[in-house]
Backbone as numpy.savetxt, mean C-alpha at the origin, in Angstrom:
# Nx Ny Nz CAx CAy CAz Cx Cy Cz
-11.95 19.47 31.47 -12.25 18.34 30.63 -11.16 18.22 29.57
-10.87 17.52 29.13 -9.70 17.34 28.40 -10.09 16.28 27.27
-9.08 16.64 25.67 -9.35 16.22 24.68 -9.05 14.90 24.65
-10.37 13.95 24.19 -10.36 12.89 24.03 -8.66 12.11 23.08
-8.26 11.09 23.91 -6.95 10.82 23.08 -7.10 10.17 21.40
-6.11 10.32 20.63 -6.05 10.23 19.49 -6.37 8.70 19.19
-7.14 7.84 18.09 -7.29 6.47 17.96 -6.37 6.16 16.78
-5.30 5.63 17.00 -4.47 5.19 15.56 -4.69 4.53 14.55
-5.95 3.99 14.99 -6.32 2.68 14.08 -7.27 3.84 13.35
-8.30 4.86 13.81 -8.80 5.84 13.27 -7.70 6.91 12.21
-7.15 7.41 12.64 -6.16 8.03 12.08 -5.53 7.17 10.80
-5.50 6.00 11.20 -4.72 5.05 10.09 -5.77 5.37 8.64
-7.15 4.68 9.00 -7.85 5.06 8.72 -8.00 6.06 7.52
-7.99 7.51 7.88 -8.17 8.81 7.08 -7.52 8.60 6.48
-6.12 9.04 6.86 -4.64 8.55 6.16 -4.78 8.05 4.88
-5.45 6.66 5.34 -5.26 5.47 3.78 -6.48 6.30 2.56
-7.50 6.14 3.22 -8.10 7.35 2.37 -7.78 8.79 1.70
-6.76 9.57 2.57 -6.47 10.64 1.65 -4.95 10.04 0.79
-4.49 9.23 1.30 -2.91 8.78 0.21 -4.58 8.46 -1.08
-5.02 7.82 -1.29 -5.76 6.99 -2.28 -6.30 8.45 -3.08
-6.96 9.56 -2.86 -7.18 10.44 -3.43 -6.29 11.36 -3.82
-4.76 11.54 -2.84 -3.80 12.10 -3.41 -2.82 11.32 -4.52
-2.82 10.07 -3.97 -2.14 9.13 -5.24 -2.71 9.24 -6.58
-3.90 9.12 -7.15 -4.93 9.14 -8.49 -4.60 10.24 -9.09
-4.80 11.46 -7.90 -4.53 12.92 -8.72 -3.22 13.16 -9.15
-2.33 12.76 -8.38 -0.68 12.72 -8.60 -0.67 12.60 -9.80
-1.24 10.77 -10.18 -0.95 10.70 -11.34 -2.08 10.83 -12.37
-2.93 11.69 -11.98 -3.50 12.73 -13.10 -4.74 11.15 -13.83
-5.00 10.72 -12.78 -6.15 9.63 -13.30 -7.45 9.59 -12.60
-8.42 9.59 -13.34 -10.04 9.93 -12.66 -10.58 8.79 -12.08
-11.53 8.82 -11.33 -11.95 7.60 -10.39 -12.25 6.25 -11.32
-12.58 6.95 -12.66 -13.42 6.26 -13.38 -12.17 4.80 -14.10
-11.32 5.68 -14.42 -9.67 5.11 -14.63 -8.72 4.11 -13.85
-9.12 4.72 -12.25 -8.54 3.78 -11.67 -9.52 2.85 -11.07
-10.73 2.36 -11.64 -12.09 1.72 -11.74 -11.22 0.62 -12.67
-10.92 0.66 -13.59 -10.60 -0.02 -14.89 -9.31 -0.87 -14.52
-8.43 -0.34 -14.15 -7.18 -0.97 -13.35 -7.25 -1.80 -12.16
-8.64 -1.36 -11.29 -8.96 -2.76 -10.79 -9.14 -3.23 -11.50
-10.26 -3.56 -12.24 -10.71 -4.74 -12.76 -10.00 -5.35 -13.97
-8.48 -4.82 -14.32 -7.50 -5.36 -14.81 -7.27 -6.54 -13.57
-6.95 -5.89 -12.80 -6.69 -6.85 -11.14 -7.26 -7.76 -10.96
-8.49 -8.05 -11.40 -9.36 -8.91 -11.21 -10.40 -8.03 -9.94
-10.33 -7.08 -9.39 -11.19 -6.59 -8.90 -12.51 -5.76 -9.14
-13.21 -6.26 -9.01 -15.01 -5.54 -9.62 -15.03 -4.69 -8.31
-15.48 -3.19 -8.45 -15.57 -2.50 -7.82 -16.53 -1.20 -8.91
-16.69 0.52 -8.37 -17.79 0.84 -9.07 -17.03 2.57 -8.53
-17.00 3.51 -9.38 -16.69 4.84 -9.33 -17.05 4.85 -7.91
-18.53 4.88 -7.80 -19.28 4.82 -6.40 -18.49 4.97 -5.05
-17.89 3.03 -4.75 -17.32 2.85 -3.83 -15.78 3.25 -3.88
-15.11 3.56 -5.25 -14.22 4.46 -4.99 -14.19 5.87 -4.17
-15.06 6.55 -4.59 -15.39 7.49 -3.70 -15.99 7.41 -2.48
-16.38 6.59 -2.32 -16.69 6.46 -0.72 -15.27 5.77 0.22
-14.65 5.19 -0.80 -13.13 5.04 0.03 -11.91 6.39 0.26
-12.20 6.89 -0.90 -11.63 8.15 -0.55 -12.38 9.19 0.48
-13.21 8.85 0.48 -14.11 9.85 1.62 -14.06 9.48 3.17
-13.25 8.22 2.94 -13.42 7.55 4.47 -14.53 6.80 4.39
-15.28 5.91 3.69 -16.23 5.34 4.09 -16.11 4.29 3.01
-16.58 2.94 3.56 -16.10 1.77 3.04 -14.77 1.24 2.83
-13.80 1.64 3.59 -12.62 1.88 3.03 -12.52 -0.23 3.15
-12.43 -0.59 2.13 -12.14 -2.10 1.86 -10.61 -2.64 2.16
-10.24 -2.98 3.25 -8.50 -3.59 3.43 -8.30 -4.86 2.59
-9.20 -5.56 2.33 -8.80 -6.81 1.10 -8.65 -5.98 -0.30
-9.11 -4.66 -0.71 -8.08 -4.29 -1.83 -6.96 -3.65 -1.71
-6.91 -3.53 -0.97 -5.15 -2.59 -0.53 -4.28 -3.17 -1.77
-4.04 -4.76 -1.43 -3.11 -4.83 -2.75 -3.40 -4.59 -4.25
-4.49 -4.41 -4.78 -5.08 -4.25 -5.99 -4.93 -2.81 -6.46
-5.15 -1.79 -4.81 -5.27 -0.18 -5.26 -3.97 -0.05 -5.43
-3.27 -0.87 -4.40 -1.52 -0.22 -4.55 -1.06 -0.56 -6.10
-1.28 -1.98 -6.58 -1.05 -1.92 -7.88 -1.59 -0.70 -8.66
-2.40 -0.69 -8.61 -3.53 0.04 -9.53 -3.05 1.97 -9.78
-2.22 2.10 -8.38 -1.90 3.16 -8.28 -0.11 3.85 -8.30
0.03 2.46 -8.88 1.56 2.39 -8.56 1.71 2.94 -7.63
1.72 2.19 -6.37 2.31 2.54 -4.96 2.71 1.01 -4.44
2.93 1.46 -3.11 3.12 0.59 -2.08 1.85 0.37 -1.23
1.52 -0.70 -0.58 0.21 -0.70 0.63 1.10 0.21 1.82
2.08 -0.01 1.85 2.90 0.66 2.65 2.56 1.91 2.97
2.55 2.71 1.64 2.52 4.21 1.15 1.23 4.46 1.51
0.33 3.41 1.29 -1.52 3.66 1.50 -1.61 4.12 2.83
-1.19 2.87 3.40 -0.89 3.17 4.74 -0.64 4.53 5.95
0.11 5.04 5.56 0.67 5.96 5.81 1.97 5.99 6.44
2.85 4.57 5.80 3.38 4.42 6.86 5.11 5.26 6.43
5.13 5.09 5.01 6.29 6.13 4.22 6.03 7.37 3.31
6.62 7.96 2.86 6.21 9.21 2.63 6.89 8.94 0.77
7.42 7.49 0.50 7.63 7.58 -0.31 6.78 6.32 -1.33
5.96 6.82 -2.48 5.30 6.11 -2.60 5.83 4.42 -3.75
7.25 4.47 -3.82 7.53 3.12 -4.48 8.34 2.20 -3.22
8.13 2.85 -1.96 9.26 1.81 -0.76 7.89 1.20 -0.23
8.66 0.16 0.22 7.86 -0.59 0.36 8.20 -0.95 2.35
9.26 -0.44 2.50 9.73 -0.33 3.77 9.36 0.64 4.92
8.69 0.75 6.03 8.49 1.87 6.56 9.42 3.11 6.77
8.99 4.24 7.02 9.96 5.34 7.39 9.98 4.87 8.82
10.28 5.94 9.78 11.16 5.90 11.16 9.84 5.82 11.65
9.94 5.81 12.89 8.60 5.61 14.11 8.16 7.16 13.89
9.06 8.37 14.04 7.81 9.85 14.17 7.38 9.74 12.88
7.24 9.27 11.98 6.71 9.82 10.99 7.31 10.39 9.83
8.33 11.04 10.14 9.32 11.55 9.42 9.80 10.84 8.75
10.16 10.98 7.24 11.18 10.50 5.99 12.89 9.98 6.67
12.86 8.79 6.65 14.23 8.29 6.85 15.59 9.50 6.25
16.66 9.91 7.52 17.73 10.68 6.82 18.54 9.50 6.32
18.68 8.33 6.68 19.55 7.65 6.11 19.68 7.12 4.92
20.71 7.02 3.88 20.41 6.62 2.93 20.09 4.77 2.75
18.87 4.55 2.15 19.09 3.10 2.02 19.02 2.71 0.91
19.82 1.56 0.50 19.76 0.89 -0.87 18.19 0.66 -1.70
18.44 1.13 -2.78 17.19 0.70 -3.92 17.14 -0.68 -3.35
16.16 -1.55 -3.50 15.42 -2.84 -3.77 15.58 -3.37 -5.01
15.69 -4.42 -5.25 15.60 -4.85 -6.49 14.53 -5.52 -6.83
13.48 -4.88 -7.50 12.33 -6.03 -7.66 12.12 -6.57 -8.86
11.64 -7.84 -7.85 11.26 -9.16 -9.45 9.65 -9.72 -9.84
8.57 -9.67 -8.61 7.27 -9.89 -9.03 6.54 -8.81 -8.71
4.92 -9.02 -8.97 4.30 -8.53 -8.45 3.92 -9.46 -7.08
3.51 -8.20 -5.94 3.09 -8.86 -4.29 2.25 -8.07 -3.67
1.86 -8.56 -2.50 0.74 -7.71 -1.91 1.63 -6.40 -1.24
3.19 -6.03 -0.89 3.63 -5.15 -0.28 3.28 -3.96 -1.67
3.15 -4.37 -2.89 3.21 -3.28 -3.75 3.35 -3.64 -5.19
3.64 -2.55 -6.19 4.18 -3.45 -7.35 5.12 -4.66 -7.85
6.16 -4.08 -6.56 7.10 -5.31 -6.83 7.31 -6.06 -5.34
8.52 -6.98 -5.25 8.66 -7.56 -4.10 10.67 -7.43 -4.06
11.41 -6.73 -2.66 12.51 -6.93 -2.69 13.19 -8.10 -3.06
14.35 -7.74 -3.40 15.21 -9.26 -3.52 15.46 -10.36 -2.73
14.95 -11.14 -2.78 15.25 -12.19 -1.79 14.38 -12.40 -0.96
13.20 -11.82 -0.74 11.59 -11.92 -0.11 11.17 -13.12 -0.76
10.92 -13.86 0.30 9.87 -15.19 -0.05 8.90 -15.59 1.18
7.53 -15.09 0.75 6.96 -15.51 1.08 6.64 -16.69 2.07
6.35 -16.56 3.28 5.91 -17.81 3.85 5.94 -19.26 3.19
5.90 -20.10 3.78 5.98 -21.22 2.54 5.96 -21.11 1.69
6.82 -20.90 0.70 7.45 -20.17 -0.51 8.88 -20.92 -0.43
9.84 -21.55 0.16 11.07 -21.32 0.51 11.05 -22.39 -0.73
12.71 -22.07 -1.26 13.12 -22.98 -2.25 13.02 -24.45 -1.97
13.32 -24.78 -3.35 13.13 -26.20 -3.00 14.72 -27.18 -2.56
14.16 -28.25 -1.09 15.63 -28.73 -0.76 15.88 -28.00 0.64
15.16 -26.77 0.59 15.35 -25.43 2.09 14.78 -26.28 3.27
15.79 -26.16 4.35 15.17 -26.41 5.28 14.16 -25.78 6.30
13.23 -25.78 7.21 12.29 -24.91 7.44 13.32 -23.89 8.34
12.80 -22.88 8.16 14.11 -21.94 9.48 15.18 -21.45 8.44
15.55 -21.63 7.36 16.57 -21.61 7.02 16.49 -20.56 5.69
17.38 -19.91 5.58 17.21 -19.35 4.26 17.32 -19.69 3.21
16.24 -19.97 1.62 16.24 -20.81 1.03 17.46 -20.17 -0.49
């Protein structure tokens, strides 16, 4: 009999839940704290269901961008998808931390990838004004 295969979307899963409990402690802030920083966000939420997101249960994907603020990270980083928590870019396909060096980002707003947004990211219909569609604005 042989071990049932791995579910990624499960795995993704845990993942986002333990970055969210290792991120808070990192930066040395209690559930109750990063409770408050949602609802700077505009998000109402409750110690409660914080902990049940860190536990794996309830884990809510419409706050991703609120916790990543909230936690100075990336959704990226929630994710599991970099190992570094201000890129907003994935690491390589194994998993492993990029050896290559890549340029800092320059960021100018806040966005749903994270605190900030690279240079020159615009949003879906977003494009300057005068831009043609297709085209870089």
């Amino acid at each position: 009999m042989s071990a049932p295969k791995p579910n990624p979307a499960r795995e993704r899963h845990w993942i986002c839940a333990q970055r969210l409990r290792e991120r808070r402690l990192s930066l040395g802030l209690t559930q109750r704290e990063v409770v408050v920083r949602l609802h700077q966000h505009g998000s109402c939420t409750t110690n409660r269901a914080l902990s049940a997101m860190e536990n794996g249960r309830g884990l809510d994907l419409g706050l991703l961008p609120e916790l990543a603020a909230s936690l100075s990270c990336s959704v990226t980083y929630l994710l599991g998808l970099t190992w570094n928590p201000e890129s907003w870019a994935p690491d390589e396909q194994d998993g492993a931390p990029s050896t290559t060096p890549v340029p800092e980002p320059v960021f100018r707003t806040a966005g749903i990838l994270g605190p900030g947004l690279p240079e020159g990211f615009l949003p879906p219909g977003r494009q300057g004004a005068g831009a043609q569609p297709g085209t870089p604005a």
